[in-house]
C-alpha positions in Angstrom: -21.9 142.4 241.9 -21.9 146.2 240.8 -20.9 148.3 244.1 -19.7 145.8 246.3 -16.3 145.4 245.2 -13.5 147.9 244.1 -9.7 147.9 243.1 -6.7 149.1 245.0 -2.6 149.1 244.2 -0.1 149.4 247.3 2.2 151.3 245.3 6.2 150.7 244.5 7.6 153.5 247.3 4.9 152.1 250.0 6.2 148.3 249.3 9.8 149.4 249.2 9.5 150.8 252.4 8.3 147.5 253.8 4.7 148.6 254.5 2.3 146.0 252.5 2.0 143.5 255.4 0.9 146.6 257.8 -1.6 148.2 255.0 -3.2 144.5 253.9 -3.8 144.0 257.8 -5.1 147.9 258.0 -7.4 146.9 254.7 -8.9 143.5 256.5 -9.2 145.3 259.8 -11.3 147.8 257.9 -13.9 145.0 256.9 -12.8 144.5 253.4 -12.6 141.0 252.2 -9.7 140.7 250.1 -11.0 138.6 246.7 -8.2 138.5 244.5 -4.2 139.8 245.3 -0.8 139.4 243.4 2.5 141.3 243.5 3.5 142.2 240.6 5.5 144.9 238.8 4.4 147.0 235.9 6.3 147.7 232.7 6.4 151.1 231.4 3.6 150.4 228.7 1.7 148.5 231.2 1.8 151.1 234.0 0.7 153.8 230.8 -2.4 151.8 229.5 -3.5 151.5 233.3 -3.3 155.4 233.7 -4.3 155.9 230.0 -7.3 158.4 231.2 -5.0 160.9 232.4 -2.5 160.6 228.8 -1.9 164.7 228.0 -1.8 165.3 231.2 1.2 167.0 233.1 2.2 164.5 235.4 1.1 161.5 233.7 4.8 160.3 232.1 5.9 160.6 235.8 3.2 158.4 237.2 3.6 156.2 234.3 7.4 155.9 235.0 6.7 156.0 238.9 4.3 153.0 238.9 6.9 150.8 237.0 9.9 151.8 238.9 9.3 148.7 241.1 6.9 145.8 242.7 3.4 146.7 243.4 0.3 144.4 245.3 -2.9 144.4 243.5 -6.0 143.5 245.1 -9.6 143.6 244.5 -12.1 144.1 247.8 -15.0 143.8 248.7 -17.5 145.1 251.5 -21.1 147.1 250.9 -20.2 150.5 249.1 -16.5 149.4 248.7 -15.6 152.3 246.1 -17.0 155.4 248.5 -15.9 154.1 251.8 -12.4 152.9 250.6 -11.3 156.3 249.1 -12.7 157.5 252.7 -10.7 154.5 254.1 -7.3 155.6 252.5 -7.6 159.2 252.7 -7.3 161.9 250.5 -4.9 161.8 247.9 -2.1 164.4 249.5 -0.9 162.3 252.5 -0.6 165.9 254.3 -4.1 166.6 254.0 -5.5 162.7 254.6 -7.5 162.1 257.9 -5.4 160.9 260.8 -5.1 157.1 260.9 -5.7 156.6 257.0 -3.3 154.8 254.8 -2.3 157.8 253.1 -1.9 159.4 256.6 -0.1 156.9 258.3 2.4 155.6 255.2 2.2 158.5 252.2 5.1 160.3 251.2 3.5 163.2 249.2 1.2 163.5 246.0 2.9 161.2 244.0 3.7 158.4 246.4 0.9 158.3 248.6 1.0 154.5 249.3 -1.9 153.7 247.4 -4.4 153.5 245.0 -8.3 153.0 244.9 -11.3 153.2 242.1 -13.1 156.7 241.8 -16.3 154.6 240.3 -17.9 151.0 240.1 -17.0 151.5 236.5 -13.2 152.0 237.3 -13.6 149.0 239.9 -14.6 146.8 237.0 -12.2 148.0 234.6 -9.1 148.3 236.8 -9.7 144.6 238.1 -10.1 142.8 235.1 -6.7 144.2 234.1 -4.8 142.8 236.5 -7.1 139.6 236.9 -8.8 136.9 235.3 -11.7 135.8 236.4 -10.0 132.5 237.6 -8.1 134.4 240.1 -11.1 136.3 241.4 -12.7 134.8 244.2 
């Protein structure tokens, strides 16, 4: 159902770092029911066709390269106006300017490696789930 679900990525540095367990329990906490989740890690060509809206862009060879550098845990979730309230949810995109207590807040090294990702649309949502899962593995 169209605005009830949307798409996040804990991101390489933020699993490295040992945080997953601490940010999936900060997700469910939150109210978001977690549908569908795998850790995975990109390839370089996989991590670029995921990004491939920002392609000409400056920085997108080093978030291309940065999302493949290691394991990352994809998940779809849903609660009532799931894209809107999770980009509220994880804060805003530069950890140093994220609300206190958000994800970004809490585990976000800077721009670049800010712990994690979420859709900007329902559209996104869609897109970005159905690339990492099948419709088998979304419950």
């Amino acid at each position: 159902m169209r605005g009830d679900i949307t798409f996040t990525m804990i991101k390489p540095s933020a699993v490295e770092a040992g945080y997953s367990g601490k940010i999936l329990a900060q997700i469910e906490s939150g109210g978001y029911r977690i549908k569908a989740m795998k850790k995975t890690r990109l390839t370089r060509e996989q991590a670029g066709l995921f990004y491939e809206m920002h392609l000409g862009k400056p920085f997108y060879e080093d978030l291309a390269k940065f999302m493949s550098s290691g394991p990352i845990i994809a998940a779809i979730l849903q609660k009532e106006n799931a894209v809107d309230d999770f980009r509220q949810f994880i804060g805003a995109t530069d950890p140093s300017k994220a609300a206190e207590g958000t994800i970004r807040k809490l585990y976000g090294k800077n721009m670049s490696e800010n712990a994690i990702h979420g859709s900007d649309s329902d559209e996104s949502a869609l897109r970005e789930s159905s690339f990492f899962f099948s419709s088998l593995e979304n419950h």
